[in-house]
Each structure stands twice: as C-alpha cells, then as structure tokens.
Residue frames relative to the residue before (quaternion, step in Angstrom):
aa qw qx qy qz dx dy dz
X 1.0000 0.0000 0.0000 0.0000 0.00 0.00 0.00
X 0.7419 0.4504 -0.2674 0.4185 3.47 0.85 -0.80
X 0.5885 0.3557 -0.3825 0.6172 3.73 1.47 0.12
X 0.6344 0.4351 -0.5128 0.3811 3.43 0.55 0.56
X 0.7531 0.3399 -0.3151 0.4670 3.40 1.03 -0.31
X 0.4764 0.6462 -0.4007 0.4415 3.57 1.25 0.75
X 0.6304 0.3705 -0.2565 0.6321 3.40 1.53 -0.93
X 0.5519 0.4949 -0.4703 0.4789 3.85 0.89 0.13
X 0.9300 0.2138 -0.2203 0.2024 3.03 0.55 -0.17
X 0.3037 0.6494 -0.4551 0.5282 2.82 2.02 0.81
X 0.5774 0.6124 -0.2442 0.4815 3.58 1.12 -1.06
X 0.6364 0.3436 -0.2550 0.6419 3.86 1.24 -0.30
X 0.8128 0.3330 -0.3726 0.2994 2.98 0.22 -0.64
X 0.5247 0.5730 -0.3725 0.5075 3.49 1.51 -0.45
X 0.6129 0.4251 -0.4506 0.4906 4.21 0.88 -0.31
X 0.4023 0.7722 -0.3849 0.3060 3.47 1.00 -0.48
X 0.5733 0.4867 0.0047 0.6591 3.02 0.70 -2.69
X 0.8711 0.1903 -0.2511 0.3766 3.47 -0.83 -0.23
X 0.6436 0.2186 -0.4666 0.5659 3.87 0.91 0.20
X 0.6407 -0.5357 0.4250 0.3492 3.77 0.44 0.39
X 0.7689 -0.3680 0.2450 0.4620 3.60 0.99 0.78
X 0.6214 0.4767 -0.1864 0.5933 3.34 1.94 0.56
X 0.2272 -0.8826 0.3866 0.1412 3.02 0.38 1.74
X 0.6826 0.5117 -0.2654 0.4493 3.68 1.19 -0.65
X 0.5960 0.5013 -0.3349 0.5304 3.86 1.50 -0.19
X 0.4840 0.6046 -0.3751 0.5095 3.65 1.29 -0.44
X 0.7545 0.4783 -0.2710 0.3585 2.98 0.44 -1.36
X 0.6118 0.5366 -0.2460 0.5265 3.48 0.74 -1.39
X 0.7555 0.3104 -0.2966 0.4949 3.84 0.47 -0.93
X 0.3360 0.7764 -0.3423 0.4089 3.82 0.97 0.27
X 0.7391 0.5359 0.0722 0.4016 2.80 0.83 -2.60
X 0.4930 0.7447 -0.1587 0.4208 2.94 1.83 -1.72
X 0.7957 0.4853 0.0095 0.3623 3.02 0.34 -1.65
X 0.7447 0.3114 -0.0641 0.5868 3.22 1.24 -0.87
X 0.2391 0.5684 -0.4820 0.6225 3.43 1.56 0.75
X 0.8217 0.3044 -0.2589 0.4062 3.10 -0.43 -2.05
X 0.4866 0.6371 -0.4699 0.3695 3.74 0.87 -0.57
X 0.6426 0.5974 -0.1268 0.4627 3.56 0.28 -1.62
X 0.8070 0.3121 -0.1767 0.4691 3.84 0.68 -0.99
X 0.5759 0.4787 -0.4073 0.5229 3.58 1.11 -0.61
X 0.7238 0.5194 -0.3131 0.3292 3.44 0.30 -0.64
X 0.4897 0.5762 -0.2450 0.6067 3.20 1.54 -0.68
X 0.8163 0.2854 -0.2292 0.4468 3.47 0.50 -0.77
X 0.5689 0.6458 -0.3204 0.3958 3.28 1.03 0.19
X 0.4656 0.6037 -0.2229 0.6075 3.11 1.65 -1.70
X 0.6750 0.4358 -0.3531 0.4792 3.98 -0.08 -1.50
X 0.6721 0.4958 -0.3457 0.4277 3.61 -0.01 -1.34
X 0.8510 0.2314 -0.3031 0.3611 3.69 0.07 -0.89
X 0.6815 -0.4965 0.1961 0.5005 3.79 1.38 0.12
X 0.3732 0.7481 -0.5238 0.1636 3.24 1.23 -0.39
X 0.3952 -0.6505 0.5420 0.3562 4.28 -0.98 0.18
X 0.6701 -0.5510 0.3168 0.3835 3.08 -1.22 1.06
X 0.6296 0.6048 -0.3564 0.3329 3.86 0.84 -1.24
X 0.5716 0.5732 -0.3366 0.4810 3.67 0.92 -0.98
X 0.5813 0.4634 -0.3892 0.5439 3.93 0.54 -1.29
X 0.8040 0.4053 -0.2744 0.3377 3.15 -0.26 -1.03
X 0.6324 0.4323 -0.4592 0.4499 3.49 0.96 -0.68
X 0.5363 0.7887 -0.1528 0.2589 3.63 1.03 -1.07
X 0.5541 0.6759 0.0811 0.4791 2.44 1.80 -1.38
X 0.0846 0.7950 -0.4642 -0.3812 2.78 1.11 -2.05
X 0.2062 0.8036 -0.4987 0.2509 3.50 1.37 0.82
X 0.7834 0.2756 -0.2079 0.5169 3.93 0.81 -0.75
C-alpha cells in the first residue's frame, strides 16, 4: 500500500511539473505526447512497408 501511494504521488506530482502546476493539463499533455508517439510510429512502420498485421501485432492492438 505504501508503494502504491508513493508512485501516486510522484505520478501527480510529475503532471503537476509538466502542466505547469496543473495536474489535469499535465496529464492531457502527457496523453498528447504519447498519441503523437503511437502515430509516428505507425507512420513510419507504413512508410517503410511494414504490413498492417505486424503494427498492429506490435502494438498489441490485434
């Protein structure tokens, strides 16, 4: 219990720091980031020929 509420609250306090003292803009910019993460890679994979099934397995999307 007590390493669960330590990584809770590093995990706040790090959205904190990164939404500028806004724990719910951290978060969202976080998410942000790891969207665009998720799509470049996708588009990269596509771009160099890779087949859609692999991304996805890769993923762990299928």
């Amino acid at each position: 219990m007590k390493r669960f509420w330590t990584l809770l609250s590093f995990t706040a306090m790090f959205c904190s720091v990164t939404g500028h003292g806004d724990i719910l803009t951290g978060l969202r910019s976080w998410q942000n980031k790891k969207t665009e993460s998720w799509i470049e890679f996708v588009y990269y994979e596509a771009k160099a020929g890779t087949q859609l099934d692999l991304i996805k397995n890769q993923l762990q999307a299928a």
